[in-house]
C-alpha positions in Angstrom: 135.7 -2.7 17.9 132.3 -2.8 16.5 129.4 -0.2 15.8 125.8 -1.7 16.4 122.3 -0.5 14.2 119.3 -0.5 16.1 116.2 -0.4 13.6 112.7 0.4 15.3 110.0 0.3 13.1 106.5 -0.1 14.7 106.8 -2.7 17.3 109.7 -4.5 15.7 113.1 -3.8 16.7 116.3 -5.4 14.6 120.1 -4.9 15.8 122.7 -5.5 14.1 126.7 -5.6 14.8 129.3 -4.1 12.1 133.2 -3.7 12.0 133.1 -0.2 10.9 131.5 3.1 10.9 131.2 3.3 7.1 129.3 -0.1 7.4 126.9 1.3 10.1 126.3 4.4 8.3 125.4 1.9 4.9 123.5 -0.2 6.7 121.3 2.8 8.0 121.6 4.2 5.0 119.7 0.9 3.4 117.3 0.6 6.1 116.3 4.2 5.8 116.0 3.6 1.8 113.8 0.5 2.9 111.3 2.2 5.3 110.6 5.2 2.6 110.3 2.7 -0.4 106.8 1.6 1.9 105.3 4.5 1.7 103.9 7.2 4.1 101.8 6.7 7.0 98.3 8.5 7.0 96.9 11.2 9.4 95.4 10.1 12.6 93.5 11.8 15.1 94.4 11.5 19.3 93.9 13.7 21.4 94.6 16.3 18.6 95.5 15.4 14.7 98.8 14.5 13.9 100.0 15.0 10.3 102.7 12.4 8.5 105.3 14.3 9.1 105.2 14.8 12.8 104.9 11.4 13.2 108.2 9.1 13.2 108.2 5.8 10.7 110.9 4.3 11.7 113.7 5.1 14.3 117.4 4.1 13.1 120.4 4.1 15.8 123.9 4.2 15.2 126.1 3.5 18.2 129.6 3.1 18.7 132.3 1.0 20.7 132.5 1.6 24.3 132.1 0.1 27.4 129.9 2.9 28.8 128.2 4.6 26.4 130.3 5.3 22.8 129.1 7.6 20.1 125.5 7.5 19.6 122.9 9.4 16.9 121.0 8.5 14.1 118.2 9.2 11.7 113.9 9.1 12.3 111.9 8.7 8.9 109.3 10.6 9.5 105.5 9.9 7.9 105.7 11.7 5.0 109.6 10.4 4.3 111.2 13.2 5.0 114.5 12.4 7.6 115.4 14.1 10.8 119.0 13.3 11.9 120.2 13.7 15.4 123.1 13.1 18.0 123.0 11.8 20.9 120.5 8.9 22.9 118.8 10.5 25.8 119.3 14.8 25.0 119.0 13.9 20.6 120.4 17.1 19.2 119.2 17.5 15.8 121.8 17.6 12.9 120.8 20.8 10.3 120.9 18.6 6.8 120.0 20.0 3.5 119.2 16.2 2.3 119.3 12.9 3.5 123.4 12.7 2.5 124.2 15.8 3.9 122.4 14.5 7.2 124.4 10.7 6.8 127.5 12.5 6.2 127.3 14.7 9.3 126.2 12.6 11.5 129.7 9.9 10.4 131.5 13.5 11.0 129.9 13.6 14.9 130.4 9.7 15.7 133.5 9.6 14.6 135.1 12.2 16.5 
């Protein structure tokens, strides 16, 4: 059994395979710490001006065993470093977080049900 980490973060995208949740959710957890030590990402007009935090950083993915599709949610870092966790891959269901903990804790909680 093994939970994968899916890191998109401008045009790169990283995976990487784990034994356990707890080592998916530390792994995110790092890469998350990694993408805000960088700094924010600026405003930029298209079409209409987007502001840093409407804008996602870096996408992080969390998914679980399965032959179909197993657990899945994660975390965005927004542009201004705030977080944004959700559930799910296709319908993402936001996860109400007070921090960025709270929002790591739930979202363990939801995958491993």
């Amino acid at each position: 059994m093994s939970w994968k980490v899916t890191v998109r973060h401008g045009s790169d995208v990283s995976r990487e395979k784990l034994e356990s949740l707890d080592e998916a959710l530390a792994e995110a957890r790092a890469r998350i710490d990694e993408v805000r030590r960088e700094g924010g990402l600026p405003d930029i007009s298209a079409f209409r001006d987007y502001r840093p935090g409407e804008r996602v950083h870096a996408r992080i993915e969390v998914s679980g065993p399965g032959l179909l599709r197993g657990a899945e949610g994660g975390v965005d870092v927004m542009g201004d470093g705030g977080v944004v966790a959700y559930l799910g891959s296709i319908r993402k269901r936001p996860i109400e977080a007070d921090s960025l903990e709270d929002a790591i804790e739930q979202l363990g909680e939801s995958l491993s049900a």
